[in-house]
C-alpha positions as CSV (number, residue, x, y, z in Angstrom):
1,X,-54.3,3.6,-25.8
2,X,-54.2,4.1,-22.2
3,X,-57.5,6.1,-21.5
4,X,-58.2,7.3,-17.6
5,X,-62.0,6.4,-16.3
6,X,-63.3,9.2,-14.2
7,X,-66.6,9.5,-12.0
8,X,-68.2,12.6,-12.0
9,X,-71.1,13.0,-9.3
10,X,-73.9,15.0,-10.1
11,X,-74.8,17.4,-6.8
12,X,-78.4,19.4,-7.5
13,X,-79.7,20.9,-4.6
14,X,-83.1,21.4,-6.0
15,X,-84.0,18.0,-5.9
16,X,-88.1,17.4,-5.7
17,X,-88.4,14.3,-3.3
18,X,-85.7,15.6,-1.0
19,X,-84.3,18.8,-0.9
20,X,-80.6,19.7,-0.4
21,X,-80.1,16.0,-0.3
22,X,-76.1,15.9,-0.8
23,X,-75.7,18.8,2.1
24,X,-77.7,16.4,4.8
25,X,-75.7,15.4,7.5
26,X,-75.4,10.9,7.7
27,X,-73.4,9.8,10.8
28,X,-71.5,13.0,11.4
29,X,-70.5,13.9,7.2
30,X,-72.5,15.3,4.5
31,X,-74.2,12.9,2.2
32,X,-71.9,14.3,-0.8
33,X,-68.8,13.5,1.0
34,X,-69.7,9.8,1.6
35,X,-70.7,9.5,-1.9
36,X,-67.4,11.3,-2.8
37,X,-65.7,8.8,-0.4
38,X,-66.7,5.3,-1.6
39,X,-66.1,6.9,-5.5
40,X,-62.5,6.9,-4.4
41,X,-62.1,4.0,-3.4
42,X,-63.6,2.2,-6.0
43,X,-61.3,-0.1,-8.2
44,X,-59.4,1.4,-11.4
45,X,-60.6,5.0,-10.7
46,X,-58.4,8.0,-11.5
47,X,-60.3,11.0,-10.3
48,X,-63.5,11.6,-9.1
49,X,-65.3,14.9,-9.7
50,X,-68.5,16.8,-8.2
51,X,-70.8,18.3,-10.5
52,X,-73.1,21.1,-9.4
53,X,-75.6,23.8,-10.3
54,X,-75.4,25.6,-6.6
55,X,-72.8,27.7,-5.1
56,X,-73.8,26.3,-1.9
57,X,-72.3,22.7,-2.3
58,X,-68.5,24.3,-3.3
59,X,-69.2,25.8,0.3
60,X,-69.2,22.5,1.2
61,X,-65.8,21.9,-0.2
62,X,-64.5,21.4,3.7
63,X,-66.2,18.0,3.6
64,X,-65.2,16.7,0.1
65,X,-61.4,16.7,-1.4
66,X,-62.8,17.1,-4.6
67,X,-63.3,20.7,-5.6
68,X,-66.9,20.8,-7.3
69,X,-67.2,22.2,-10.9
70,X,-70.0,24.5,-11.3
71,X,-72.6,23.7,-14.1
72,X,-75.7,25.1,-15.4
């Protein structure tokens, strides 16, 4: 059986230490899309997808090729 390995990266905006962490700008991108970034190019990854309880990170969707999924 030939099973596909995804990543899913969890995006909350309401973190307590730091908030709207993944929307910060690091060296000119948003932290989400660096973490998005290095996801892809890890080794034996098939997709890679953004998980988030905000309608402000989709907004963000300019900065990640990875259309986030809305949770609750």
């Amino acid at each position: 059986m030939n099973q596909k390995k995804v990543v899913v990266i969890p995006a909350r905006l309401a973190s307590q230490r730091l908030p709207n962490k993944v929307l910060l700008d690091l060296a000119g991108k948003p932290v989400i899309r660096r973490v998005y970034e290095q996801a892809m190019q890890a080794s034996g990854i098939d997709a890679v997808y953004i998980a988030t309880d905000s309608p402000e990170v989709p907004r963000c969707r300019k900065y990640a090729a990875s259309l986030p999924t809305m949770c609750s």
